[in-house]
TITOR-571267 format. One record per residue (C-alpha): residue in one letter; chain; x, y, z negated. Coordinates in Angstrom, 1 decimal. Example, Ala and Ser with C-alpha at 12.3 -4.5 7.8 and 13.67 -1.06 7.14 Angstrom:
residuo | cadena | xx | yy | zz
A | A | 12.3 | -4.5 | -7.8;
S | A | 13.7 | -1.1 | -7.1;
***
This chain:
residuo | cadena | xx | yy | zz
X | A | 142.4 | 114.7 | -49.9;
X | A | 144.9 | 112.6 | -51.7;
X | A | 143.8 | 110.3 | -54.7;
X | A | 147.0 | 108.4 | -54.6;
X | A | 147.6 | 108.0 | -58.9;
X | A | 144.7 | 110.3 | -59.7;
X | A | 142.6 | 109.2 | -62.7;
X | A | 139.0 | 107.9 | -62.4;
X | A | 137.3 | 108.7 | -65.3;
X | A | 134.3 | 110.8 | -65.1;
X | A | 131.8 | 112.0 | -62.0;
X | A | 132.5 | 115.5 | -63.4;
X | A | 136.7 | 115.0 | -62.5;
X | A | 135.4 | 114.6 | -58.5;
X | A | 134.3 | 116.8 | -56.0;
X | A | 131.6 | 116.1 | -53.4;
X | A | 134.1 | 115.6 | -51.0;
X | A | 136.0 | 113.6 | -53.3;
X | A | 132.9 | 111.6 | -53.6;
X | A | 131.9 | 111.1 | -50.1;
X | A | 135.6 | 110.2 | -49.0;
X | A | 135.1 | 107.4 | -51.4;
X | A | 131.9 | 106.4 | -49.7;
X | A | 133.2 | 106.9 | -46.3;
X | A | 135.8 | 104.2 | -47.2;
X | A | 133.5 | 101.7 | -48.6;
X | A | 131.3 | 101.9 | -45.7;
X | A | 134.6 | 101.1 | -43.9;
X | A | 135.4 | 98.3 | -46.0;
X | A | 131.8 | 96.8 | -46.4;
X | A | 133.2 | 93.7 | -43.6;
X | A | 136.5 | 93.1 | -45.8;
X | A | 133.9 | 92.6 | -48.7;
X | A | 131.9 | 90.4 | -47.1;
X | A | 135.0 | 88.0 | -46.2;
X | A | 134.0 | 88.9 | -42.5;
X | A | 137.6 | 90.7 | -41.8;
X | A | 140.4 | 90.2 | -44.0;
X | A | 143.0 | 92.9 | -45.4;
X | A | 147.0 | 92.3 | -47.3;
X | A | 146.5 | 96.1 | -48.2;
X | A | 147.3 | 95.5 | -52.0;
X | A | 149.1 | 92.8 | -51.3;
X | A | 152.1 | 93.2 | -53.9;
X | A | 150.1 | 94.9 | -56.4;
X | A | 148.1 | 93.8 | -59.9;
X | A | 145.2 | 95.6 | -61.0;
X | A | 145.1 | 94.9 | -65.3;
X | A | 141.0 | 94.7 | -66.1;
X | A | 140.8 | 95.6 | -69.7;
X | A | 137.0 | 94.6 | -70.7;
X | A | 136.2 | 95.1 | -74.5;
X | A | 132.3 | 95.0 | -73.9;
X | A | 130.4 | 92.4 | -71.8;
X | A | 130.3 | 93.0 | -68.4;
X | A | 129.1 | 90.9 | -65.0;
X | A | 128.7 | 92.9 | -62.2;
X | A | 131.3 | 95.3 | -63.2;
X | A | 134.1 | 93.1 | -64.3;
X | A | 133.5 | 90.6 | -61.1;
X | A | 133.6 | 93.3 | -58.6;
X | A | 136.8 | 94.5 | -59.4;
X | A | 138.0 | 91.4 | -59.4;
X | A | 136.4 | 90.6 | -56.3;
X | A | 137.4 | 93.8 | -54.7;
X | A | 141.1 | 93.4 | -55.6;
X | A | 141.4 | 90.0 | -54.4;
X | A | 140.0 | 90.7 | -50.7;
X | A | 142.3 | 93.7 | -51.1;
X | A | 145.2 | 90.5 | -51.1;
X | A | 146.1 | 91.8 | -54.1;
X | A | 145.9 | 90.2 | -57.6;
X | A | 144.8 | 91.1 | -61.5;
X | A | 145.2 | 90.2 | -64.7;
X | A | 142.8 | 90.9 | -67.5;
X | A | 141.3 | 90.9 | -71.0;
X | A | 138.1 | 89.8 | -70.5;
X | A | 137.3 | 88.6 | -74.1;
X | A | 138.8 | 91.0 | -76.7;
X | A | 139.0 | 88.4 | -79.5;
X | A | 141.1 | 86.4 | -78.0;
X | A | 143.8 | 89.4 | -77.4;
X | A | 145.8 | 91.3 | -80.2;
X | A | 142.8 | 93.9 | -80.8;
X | A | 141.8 | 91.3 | -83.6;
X | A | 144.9 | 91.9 | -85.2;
X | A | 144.5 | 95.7 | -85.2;
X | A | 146.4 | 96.9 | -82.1;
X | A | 145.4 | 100.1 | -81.0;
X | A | 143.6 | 101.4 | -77.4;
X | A | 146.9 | 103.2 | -77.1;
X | A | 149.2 | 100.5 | -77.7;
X | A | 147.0 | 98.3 | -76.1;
X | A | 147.3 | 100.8 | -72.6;
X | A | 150.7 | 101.3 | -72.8;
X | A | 151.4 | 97.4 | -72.9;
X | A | 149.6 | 96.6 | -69.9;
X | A | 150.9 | 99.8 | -67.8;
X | A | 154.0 | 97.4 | -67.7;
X | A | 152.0 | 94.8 | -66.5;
X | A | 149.8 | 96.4 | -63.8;
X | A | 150.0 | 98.8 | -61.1;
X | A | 146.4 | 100.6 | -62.3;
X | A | 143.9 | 99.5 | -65.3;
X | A | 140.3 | 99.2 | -65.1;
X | A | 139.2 | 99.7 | -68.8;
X | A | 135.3 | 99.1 | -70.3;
X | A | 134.8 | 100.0 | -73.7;
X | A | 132.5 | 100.5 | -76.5;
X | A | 133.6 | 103.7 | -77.4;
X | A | 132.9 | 107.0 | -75.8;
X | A | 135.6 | 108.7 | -74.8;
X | A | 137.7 | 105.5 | -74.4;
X | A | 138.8 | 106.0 | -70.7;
X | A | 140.4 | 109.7 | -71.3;
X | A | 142.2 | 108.6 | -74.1;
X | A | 143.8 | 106.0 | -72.2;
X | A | 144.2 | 108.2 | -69.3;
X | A | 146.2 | 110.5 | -71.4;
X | A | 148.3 | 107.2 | -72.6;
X | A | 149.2 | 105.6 | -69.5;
X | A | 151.3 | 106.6 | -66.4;
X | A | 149.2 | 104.7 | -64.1;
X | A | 146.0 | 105.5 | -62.3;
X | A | 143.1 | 104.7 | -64.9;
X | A | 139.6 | 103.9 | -63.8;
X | A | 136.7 | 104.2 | -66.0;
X | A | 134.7 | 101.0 | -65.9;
X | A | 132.1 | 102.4 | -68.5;
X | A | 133.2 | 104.0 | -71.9;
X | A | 130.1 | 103.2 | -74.4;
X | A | 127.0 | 105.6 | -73.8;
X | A | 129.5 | 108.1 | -72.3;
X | A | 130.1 | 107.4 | -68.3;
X | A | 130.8 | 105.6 | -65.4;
X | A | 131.4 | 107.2 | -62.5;
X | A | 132.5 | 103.9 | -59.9;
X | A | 128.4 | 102.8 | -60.8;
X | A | 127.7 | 105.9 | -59.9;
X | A | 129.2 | 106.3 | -56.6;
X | A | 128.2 | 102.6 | -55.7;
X | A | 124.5 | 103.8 | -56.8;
X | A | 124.8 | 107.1 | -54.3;
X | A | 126.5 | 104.5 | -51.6;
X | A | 123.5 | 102.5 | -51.8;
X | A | 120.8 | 105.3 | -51.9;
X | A | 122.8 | 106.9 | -48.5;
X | A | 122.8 | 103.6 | -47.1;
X | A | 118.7 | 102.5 | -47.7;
X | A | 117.3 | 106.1 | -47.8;
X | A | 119.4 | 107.8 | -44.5;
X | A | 120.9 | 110.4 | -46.8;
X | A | 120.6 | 111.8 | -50.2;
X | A | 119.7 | 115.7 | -50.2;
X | A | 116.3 | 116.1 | -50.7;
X | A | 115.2 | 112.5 | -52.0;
X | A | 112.7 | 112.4 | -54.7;
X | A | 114.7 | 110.5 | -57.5;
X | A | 113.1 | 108.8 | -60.0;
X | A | 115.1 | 107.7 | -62.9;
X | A | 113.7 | 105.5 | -65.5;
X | A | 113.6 | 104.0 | -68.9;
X | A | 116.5 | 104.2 | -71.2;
X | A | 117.9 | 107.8 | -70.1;
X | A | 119.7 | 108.7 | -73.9;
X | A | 121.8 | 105.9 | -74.3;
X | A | 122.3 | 104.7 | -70.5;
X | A | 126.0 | 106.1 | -69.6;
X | A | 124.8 | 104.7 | -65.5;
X | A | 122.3 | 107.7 | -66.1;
X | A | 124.0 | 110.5 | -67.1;
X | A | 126.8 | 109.9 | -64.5;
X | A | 124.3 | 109.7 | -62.0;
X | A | 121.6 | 112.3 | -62.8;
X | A | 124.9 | 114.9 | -62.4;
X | A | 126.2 | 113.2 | -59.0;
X | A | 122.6 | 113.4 | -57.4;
X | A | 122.5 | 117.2 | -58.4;
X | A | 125.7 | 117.9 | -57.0;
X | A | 124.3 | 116.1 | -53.4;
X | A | 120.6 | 118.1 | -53.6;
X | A | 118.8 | 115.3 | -55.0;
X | A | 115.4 | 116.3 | -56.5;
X | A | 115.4 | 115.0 | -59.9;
X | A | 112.3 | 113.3 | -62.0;
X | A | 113.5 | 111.7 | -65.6;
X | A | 110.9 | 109.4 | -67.3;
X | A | 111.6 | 108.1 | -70.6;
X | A | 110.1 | 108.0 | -73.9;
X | A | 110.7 | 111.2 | -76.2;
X | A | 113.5 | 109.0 | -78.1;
X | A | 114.7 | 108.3 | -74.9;
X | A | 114.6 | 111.4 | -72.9;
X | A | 117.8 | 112.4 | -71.0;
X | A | 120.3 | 114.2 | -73.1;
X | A | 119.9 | 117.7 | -73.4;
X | A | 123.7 | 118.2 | -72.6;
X | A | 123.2 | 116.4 | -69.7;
X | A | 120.0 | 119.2 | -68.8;
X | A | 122.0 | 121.9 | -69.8;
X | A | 124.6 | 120.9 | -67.2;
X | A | 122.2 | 120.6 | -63.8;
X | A | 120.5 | 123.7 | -64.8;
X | A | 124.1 | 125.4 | -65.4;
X | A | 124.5 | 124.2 | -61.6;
X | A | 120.8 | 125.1 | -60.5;
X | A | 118.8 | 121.8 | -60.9;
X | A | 116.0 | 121.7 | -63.0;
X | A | 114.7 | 118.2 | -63.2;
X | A | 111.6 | 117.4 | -64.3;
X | A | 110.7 | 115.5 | -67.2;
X | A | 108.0 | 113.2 | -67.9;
X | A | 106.7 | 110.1 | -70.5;
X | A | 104.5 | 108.7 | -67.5;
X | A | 105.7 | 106.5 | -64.6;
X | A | 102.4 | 106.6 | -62.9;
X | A | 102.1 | 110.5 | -63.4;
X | A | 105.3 | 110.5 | -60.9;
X | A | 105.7 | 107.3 | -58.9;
X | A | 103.8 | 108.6 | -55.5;
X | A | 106.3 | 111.1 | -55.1;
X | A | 109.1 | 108.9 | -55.4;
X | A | 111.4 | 108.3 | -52.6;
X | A | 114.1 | 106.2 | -55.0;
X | A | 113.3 | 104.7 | -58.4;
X | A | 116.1 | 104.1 | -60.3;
X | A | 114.9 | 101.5 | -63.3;
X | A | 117.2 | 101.0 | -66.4;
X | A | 117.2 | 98.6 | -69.4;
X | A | 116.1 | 99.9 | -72.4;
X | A | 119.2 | 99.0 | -74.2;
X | A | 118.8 | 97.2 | -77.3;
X | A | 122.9 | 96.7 | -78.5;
X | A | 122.9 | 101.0 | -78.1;
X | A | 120.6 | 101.2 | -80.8;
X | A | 121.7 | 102.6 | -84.4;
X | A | 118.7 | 101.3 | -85.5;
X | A | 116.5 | 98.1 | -84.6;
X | A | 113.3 | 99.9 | -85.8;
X | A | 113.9 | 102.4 | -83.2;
X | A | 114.2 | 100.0 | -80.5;
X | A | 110.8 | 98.2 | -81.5;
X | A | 109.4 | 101.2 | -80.6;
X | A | 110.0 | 102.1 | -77.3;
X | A | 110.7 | 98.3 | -75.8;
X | A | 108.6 | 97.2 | -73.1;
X | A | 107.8 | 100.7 | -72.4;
X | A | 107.8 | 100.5 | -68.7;
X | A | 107.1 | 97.6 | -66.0;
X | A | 107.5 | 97.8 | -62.4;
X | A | 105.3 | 95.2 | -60.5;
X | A | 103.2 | 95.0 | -57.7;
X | A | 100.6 | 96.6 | -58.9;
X | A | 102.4 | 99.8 | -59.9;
X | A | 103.8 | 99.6 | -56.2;
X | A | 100.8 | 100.4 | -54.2;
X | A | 100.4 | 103.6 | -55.8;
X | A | 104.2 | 104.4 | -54.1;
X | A | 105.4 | 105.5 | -50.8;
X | A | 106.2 | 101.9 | -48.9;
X | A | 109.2 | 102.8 | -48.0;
X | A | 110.0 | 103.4 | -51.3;
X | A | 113.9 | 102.2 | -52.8;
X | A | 114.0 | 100.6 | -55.7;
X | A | 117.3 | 100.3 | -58.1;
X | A | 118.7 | 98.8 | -61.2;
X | A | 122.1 | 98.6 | -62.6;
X | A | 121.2 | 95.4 | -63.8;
X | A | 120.7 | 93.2 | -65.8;
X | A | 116.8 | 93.7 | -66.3;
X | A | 114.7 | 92.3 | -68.8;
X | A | 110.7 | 92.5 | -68.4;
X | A | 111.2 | 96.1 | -66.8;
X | A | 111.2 | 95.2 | -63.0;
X | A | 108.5 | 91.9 | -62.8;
X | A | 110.4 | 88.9 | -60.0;
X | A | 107.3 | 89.4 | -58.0;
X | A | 109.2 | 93.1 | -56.8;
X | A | 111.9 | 90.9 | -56.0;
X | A | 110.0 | 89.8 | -52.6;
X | A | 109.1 | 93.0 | -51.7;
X | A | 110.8 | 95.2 | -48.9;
X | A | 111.6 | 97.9 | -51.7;
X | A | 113.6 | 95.6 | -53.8;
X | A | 117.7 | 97.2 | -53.5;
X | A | 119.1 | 96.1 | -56.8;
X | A | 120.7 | 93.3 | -55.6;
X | A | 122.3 | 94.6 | -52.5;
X | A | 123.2 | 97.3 | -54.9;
X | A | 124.9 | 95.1 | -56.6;
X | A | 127.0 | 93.9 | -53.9;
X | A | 128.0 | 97.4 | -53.1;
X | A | 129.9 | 97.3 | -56.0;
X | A | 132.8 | 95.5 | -54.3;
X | A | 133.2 | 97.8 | -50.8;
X | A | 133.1 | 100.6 | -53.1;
X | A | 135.7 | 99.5 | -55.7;
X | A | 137.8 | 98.0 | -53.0;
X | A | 137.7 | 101.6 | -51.7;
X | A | 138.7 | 103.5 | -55.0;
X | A | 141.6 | 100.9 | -55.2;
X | A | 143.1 | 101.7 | -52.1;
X | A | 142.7 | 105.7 | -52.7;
X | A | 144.5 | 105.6 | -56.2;
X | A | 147.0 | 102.5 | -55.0;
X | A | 147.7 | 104.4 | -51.8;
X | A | 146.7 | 101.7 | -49.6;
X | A | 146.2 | 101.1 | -46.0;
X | A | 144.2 | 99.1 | -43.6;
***
């Protein structure tokens, strides 16, 4: 199943199979990304990273991923310092660095950012998270990781938790778990509840998640709890986030009410919502997950770029 100058821009635009060739790959690639085995596989090409909103893990791994690839990049990684501030469009913007680059990697505050590129640029485009809207290469390195610590996916009890309105990781990854047989628990405050489009859709495909305010009510039955920030710069309005902030914590405490083999995830970066004590604990993924960012991106380079071991 060829990905050779396909477009990466939403969860929704692969298949399952698309999906698990990705993570099929990475689990390949995992000694390249550790430095244990080297690769020249992009060697010859440039990947342009195009990063209009913060970013650490994201904007890293790509680079990190391209370089044990033996290939190289060349980026925007502070849009005031680019021609943005002097009122150059997205489009322009794309079409620029299409000249540059042999495939873009594009963040940006905007929803719907990545497909408007995509539909500017003759070069594969991968979403690298488009404001509250998507992104799918955290989602496939979240399912990579719950495959790798859980021994499979279908069937799991996910938990997914805290900011689930606002946090594009969510939505991407609430539909990708449906399509794999996940069984789905959202917990967030009312103002923070999982969009209803985003409902609408798993039940369309025959999930029906269930929905709660309570943490505790839920956490027993967990199998992976997937913890997100409550996300203050997504906020319209500060009062709003006043509200809801601090509404969970994960600490030890909370944990002995869980299974012990329970996984537990985070896009990062946290706040106060996952205490450092959890950090000691077997359960603790997030930063392995973290690191699964670059076999994983490595790997959706090579399938758009054509490459070879």
């Amino acid at each position: 199943m060829s990905f050779k100058g396909a477009d990466v821009v939403s969860i929704r635009d692969l298949s399952r199979e698309q999906i698990e060739q990705v993570m099929d790959l990475a689990e390949e690639l995992v000694p390249y990304a550790t430095g244990e085995k080297s690769t020249r596989a992009m060697e010859g090409k440039i990947l342009g990273n195009l990063f209009f909103e913060p970013s650490t893990r994201t904007r890293l791994s790509f680079e990190t991923a391209m370089l044990r690839l033996g290939g190289r990049f060349i980026e925007i990684a502070q849009p005031q310092s680019s021609s943005v501030v002097k009122g150059e469009t997205l489009a322009d913007t794309i079409r620029m660095v299409e000249g540059y680059a042999d495939a873009i990697v594009l963040r940006h505050p905007h929803e719907g950012a990545a497909r408007l590129a995509a539909k500017y640029c003759s070069k594969p485009v991968i979403n690298a998270g488009d404001g509250a809207g998507q992104h799918p290469t955290q989602t496939i390195l979240d399912l990579f990781t719950i495959r790798q610590q859980a021994n499979g996916i279908a069937d799991k009890n996910v938990v997914l938790v805290g900011d689930l309105k606002y946090g594009r990781t969510a939505h991407s990854l609430a539909e990708a778990l449906g399509m794999f047989g996940a069984n789905l628990m959202f917990v967030a405050p009312p103002l923070l509840q999982m969009p209803k489009e985003t409902i609408k859709h798993l039940e369309k495909n025959g999930i029906t998640p269930r929905l709660s305010s309570s943490l505790e009510e839920v956490i027993s039955d967990a199998d992976i709890l997937y913890v997100t920030r409550i996300q203050r710069e997504r906020f319209p309005d500060p009062a709003e986030y006043i509200k809801v902030a601090g509404s969970y914590r994960v600490d030890n405490a909370l944990l002995r009410e869980a299974k012990k083999d329970l996984v537990i995830m985070h896009p990062l970066p946290r706040v106060d919502e996952i205490a450092p004590e959890v950090d000691h604990t077997d359960n603790a993924k997030y930063f392995h997950q973290a690191f699964n960012g670059v076999p994983v991106r490595m790997a959706l380079i090579m399938l758009v770029l054509g490459g070879e071991l």
